[in-house]
C-alpha positions as CSV (number, residue, x, y, z in Angstrom):
1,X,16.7,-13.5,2.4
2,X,14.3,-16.6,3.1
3,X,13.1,-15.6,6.5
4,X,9.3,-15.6,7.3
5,X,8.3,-11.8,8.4
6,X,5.3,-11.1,10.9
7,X,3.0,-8.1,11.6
8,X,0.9,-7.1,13.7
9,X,-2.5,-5.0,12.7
10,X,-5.2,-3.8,15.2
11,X,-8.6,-4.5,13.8
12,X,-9.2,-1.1,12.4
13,X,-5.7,-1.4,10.5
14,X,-7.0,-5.3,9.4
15,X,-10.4,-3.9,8.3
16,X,-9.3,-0.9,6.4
17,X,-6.6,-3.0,4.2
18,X,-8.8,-5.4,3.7
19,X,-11.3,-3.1,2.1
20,X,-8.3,-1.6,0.4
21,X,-6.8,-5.1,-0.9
22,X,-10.2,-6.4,-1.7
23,X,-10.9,-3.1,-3.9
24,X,-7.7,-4.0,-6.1
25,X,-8.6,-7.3,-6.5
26,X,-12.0,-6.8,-8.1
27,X,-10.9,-3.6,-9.7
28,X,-7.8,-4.2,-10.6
29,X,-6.8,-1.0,-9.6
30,X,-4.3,0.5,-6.8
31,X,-6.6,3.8,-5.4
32,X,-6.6,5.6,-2.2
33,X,-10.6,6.3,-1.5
34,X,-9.6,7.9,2.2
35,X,-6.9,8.7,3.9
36,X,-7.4,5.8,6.2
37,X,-6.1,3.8,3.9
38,X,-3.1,5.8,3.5
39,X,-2.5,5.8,7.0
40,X,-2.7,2.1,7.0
41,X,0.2,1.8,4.0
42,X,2.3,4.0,6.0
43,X,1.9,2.2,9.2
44,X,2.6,-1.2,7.7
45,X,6.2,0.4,5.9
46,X,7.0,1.6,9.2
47,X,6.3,-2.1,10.6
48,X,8.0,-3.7,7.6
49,X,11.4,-1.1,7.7
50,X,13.1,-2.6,10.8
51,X,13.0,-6.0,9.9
52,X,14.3,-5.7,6.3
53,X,17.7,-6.3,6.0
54,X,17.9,-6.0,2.7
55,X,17.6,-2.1,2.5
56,X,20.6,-1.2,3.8
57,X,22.2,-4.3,1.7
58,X,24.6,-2.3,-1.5
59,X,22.8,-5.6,-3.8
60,X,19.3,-4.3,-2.8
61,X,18.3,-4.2,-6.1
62,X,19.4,-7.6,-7.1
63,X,17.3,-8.9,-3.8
64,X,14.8,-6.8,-5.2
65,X,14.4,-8.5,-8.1
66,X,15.1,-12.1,-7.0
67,X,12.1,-11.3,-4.6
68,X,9.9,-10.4,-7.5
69,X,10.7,-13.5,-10.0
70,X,9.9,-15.8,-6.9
71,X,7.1,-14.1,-6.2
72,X,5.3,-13.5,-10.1
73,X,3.3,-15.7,-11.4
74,X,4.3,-18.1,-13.9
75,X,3.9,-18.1,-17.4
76,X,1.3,-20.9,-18.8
């Protein structure tokens, strides 16, 4: 599973996560503030779902958490 993945957002899509993204990032806090940014969540999982292979795979959750250790940070 080591295949690069694009999307494509409109600008009001690109703007709203960014607020969204940006939000957690100072805050450190996942929080829907309007349903825009709902909308945008659920419009990028219906983006993401054909593409991923790996949810129909029976080792999804091995994938799963392969994806995650690659992805955490290390430890210092």
């Amino acid at each position: 599973m080591n295949k690069d993945v694009t999307l494509s957002l409109n600008a009001h899509e690109a703007l709203v996560l960014f607020e969204f993204l940006t939000r957690f990032s100072d805050e450190d806090q996942l929080k829907i503030v309007d349903q825009a940014e709902a909308r945008v969540l659920w419009n990028l999982q219906c983006r993401l779902e054909p593409v991923m292979d790996s949810i129909n795979n029976p080792r999804y959750g091995d994938e799963l958490a392969a994806a995650r250790d690659a992805l955490r940070d290390s430890e210092v």
